[in-house]
N, C-alpha and C positions, 0 to 999 in steps of 0.2 A: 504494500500500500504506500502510495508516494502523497505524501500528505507539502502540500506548500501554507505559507505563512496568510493567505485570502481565504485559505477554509475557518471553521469555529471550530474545529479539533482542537485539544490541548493537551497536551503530554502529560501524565500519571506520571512515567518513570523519567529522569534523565540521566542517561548510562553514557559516562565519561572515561575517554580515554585518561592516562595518566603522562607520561611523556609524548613533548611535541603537541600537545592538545590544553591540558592545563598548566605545565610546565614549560620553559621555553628551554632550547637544545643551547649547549654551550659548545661554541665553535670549533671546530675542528675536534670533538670529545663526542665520544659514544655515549654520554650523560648530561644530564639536565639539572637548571638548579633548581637548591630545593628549598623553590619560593614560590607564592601564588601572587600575580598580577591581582593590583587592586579593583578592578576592571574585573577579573576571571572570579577572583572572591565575592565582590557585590551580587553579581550574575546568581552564582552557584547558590548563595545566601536565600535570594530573593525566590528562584526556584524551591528552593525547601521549605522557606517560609511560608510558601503559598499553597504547602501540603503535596508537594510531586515530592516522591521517590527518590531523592539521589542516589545512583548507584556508582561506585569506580569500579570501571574494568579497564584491566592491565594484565601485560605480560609476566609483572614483577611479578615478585614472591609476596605472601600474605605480610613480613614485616617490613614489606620495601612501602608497603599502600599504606598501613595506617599510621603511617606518622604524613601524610599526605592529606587524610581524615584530619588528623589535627591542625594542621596549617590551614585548613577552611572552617575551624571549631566544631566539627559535627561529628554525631548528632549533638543537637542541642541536652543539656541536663534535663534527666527525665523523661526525655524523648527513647523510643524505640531504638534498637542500636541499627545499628548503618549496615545496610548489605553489602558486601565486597564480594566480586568476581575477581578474583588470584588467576597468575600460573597461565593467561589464556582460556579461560574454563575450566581448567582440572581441579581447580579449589574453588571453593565456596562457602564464605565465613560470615558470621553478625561480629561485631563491631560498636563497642568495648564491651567485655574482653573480647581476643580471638576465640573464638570457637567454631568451627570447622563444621559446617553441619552438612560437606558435601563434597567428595573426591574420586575423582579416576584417577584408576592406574595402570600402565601397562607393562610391559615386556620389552626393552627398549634394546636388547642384544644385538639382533640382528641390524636393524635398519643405522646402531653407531658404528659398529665394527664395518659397515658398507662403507662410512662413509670416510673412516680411517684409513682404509684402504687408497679411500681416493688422495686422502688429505691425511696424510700418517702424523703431522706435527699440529694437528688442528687441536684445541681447548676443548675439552669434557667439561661439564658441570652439571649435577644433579642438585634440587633444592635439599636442603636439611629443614623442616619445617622449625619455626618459631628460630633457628639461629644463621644461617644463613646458608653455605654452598659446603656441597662438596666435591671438590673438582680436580681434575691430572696436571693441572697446572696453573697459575693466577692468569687472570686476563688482566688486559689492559687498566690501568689506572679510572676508579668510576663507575665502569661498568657494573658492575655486583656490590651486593651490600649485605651487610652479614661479616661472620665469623667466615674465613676460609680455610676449607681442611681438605691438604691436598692427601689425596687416596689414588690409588692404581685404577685406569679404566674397569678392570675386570669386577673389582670391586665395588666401584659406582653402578653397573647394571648387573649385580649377582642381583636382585633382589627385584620386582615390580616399582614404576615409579611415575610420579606425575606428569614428569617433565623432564625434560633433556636439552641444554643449548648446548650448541656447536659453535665454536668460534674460531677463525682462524684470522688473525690480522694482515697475516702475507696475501689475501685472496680479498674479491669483492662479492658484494652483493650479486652481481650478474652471475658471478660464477657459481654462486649457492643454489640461484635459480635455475639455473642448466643443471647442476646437481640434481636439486630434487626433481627436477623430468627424467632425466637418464637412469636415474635409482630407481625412479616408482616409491619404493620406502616403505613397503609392501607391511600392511598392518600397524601402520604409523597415519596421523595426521601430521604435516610441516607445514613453516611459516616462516619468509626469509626476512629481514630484516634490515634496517638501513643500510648496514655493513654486511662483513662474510658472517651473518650472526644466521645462524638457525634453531629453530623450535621446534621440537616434537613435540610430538603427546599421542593418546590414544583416537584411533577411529572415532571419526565424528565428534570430537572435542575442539571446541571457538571458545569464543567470546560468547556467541551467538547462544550456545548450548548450555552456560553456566548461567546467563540471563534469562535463559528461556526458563531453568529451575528457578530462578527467583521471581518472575512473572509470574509463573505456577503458585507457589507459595503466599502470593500477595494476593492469586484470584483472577488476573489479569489478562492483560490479552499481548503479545507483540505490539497491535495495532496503536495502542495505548504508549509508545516506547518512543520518545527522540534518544538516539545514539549520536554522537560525536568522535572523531575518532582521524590518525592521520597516516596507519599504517596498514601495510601491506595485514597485518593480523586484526587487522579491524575488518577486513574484507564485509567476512560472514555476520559478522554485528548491523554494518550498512545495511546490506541487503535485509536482513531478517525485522531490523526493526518498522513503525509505523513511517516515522523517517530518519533516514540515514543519512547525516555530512562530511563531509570531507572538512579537511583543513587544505587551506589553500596552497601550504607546501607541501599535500601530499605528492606519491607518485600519481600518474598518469592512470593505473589501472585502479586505484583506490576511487578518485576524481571522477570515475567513468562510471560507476557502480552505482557512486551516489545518488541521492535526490537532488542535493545540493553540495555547494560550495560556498565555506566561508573565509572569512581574512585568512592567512596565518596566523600563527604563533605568538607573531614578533607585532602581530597588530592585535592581536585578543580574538582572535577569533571564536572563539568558544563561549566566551563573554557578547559578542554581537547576535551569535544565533539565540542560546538563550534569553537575551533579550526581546526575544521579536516574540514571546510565548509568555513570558512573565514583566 
């Protein structure tokens, strides 16, 4: 359902990306600061205040999001705790405290060891819930947050897991993309990411599908859902919700998907769409 701003429709939920959406990207850094635009706080405020839904959906880990919760003071005291979509959809938490009331997992052996093959000096990392990564090597400065404990690949997937980033610095995004075609990744969902950064997770696990459980939960509908969002792992969120925007520095295939397009980042985008609803 492509719902534009001249209908009387009004969004129940507003499901927000976290990086590049309400954060803004620090230059030449695979990380964003971690600050809310006065602009993107007003917005997000006024939305809640008026009884929608705030939802964050991110790639991060459950402890990378809520202290992102607090930099926008929500929920309010008193108020019902905050639903967070973790991990791409493989987590599912309320908010304060964490508690986790929803996770896949998978099998992640085969589709890493494919891709070591391809990329034998590429970055493993699996989440450690509540403390942060555990992974065959540090990545770049930024990137991850958390406690890091580095462990032996074999290690990292001896065991079922939410989630899997792939990182290689020497490589690009393009090349990740060509990857997961030529792999297939067979019993894997992936998601490439600005850089050579890749996301697994289980079949059929988005944004899209961690949201759709917390729609459920609330009684709700999609239809009912503005999403915002500026990455390639936002794809299935765009589409699936009532309506779906881009940030205006997304890619190309994100921007296509949409219903719309709004500012960038670096002009509040996220803060203009929500404005035009609250």
């Amino acid at each position: 359902m492509a719902v534009s701003p001249e209908t009387s429709w009004s969004p129940k939920v507003v499901a927000l990306d976290i990086d590049g959406t309400l954060l803004k990207w620090i230059a030449g850094q695979g990380a964003t600061l971690e600050e809310i635009a006065p602009a993107v706080y007003d917005a997000v405020n006024r939305a809640y205040d008026s009884g929608a839904q705030v939802v964050l959906a991110s790639g991060r880990s459950p402890h990378g999001m809520t202290r992102v919760a607090d930099l926008l003071d929500l929920p309010r005291e008193g108020d019902d705790r905050l639903w967070i979509v973790a991990s791409n959809g493989a987590v599912v938490l309320r908010y304060p405290p964490v508690d986790v009331v929803h996770e896949e997992t998978f099998d992640a052996r085969e589709a890493v060891y494919a891709i070591l093959d391809r990329h034998p000096s590429a970055l493993v990392a699996v989440e450690e819930r509540g403390v942060g990564y555990r992974l065959n090597d540090h990545f770049p400065p930024g990137e991850l947050t958390g406690d890091m404990i580095v462990t032996p690949v074999e290690e990292l997937v001896s065991q079922p897991v939410s989630r899997v980033i792939i990182r290689d610095p020497a490589s690009t995004a393009e090349d990740f993309v060509s990857l997961g075609r030529e792999l297939g990744l067979q019993g894997t969902s992936y998601v490439v990411g600005w850089t050579a950064w890749l996301d697994l997770a289980a079949v059929g696990v988005s944004k899209a599908s961690g949201l759709s459980y917390v729609v459920d939960q609330l009684g709700l509908e999609p239809s009912d859902v503005l999403a915002i969002g500026d990455g390639r792992n936002d794809i299935e969120m765009l589409t699936w919700a009532g309506r779906g925007v881009a940030m205006g520095h997304a890619p190309d295939e994100v921007k296509e998907i949409a219903d719309d397009v709004t500012g960038g980042v670096d002009e509040d985008g996220a803060a203009a769409e929500i404005s035009r609803w609250f």
